[in-house]
N, C-alpha and C positions, 0 to 999 in steps of 0.2 A: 092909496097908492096902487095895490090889486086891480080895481076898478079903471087905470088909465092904462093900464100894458095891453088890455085888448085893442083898447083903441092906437094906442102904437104901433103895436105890431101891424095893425091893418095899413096905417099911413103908411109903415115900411114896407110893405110889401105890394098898395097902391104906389107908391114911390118908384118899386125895382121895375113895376111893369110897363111904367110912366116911361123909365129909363132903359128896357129892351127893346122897345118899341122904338126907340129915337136914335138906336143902334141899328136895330133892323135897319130903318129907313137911310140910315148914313149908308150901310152899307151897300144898298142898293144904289145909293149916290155915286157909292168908290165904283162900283162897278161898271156904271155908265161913264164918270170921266175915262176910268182905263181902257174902257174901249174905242172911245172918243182920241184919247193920246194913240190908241197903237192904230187906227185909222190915220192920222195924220202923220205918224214916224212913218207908216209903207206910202202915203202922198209925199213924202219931204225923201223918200229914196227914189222913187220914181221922176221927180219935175225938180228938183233943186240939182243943179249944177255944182257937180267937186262933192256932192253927202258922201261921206266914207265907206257908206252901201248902197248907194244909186249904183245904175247900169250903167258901164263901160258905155259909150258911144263908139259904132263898129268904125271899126278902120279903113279908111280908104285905102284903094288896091294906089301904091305908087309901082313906077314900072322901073325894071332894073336898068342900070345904066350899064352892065356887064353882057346883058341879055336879052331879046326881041321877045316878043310874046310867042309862050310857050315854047319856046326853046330847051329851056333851063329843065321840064321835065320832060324833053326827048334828052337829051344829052343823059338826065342822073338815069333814065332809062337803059341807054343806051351803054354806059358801064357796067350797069348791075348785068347786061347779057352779055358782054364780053368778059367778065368776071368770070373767073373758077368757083368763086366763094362768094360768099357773104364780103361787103366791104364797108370800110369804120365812114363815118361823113366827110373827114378828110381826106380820102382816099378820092371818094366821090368829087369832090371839091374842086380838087387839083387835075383829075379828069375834064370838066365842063370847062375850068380856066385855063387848059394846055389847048383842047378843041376851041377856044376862041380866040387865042391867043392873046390872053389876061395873063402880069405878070402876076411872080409867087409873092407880089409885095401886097397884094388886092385880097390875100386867102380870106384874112380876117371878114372882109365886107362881104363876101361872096358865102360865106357859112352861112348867113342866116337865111339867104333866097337858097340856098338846097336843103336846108332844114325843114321849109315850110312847101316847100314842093316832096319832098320825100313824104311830108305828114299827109300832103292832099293828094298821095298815090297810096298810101295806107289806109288811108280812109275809104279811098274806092276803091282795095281789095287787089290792090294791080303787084304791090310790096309788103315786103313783113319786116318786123323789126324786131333785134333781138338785142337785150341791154340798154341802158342807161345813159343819159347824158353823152357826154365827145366819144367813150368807151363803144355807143349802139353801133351794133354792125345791119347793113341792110342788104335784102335777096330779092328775086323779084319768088313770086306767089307761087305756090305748088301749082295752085290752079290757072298759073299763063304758063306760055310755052315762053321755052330760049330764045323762040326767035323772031316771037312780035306778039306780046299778047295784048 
């Protein structure tokens, strides 16, 4: 019986090496599918239509039916300098729609085109914005003057 445990032992341990080996190798296999799936997850976000992380498609500019081009940011301009202060967006609002003569029934539809005009005189540095949500109050820039920057 002495006489066979050598040889056992060896076939078990020819055996474990048999069997890390075919581990390795799988796992070199996991490793190339996974990088195979996550190549294809950022093509299926990039070209498939509606993927829950594909790219927004940019929005087309529609024009306001309240306001002629570029109007809308001479007008919230033109508040913020006749303004004492800082003033909330509805303040703003009701300004561009008294100077067009929009009634007060249109506020609601008329918020969103001075919201996004107020955002794209922030962004070029022309307004500042202080606060949150309906609550932000807007000013024109340290760095423009009162009275046409």
């Amino acid at each position: 019986m002495s006489e066979s445990i050598p040889h056992v032992v060896s076939a078990i341990k020819a055996k474990r090496v048999e069997i890390a080996a075919q581990v390795q190798d799988a796992e070199r296999k996991l490793a190339k599918l996974r990088a195979a799936l996550a190549n294809l997850d950022a093509a299926a976000v990039l070209l498939i239509p509606g993927h829950p992380e594909g790219i927004p498609k940019r929005q087309r500019y529609q024009p306001s039916r309240y306001f002629s081009k570029n109007e809308l940011p001479r007008l919230v301009l033109e508040a913020l300098r006749k303004a004492p202060g800082p003033l909330l967006t509805d303040d703003i609002a009701r300004y561009a729609m008294h100077a067009n003569g929009i009634t007060p029934a249109a506020q609601e539809s008329v918020i969103k085109p001075v919201i996004a005009a107020l955002r794209i005189l922030v962004r070029r540095g022309t307004v500042t914005k202080t606060g949150v949500a309906r609550g932000a109050r807007w000013a024109i820039a340290e760095n423009h003057d009162k009275e046409g920057g």
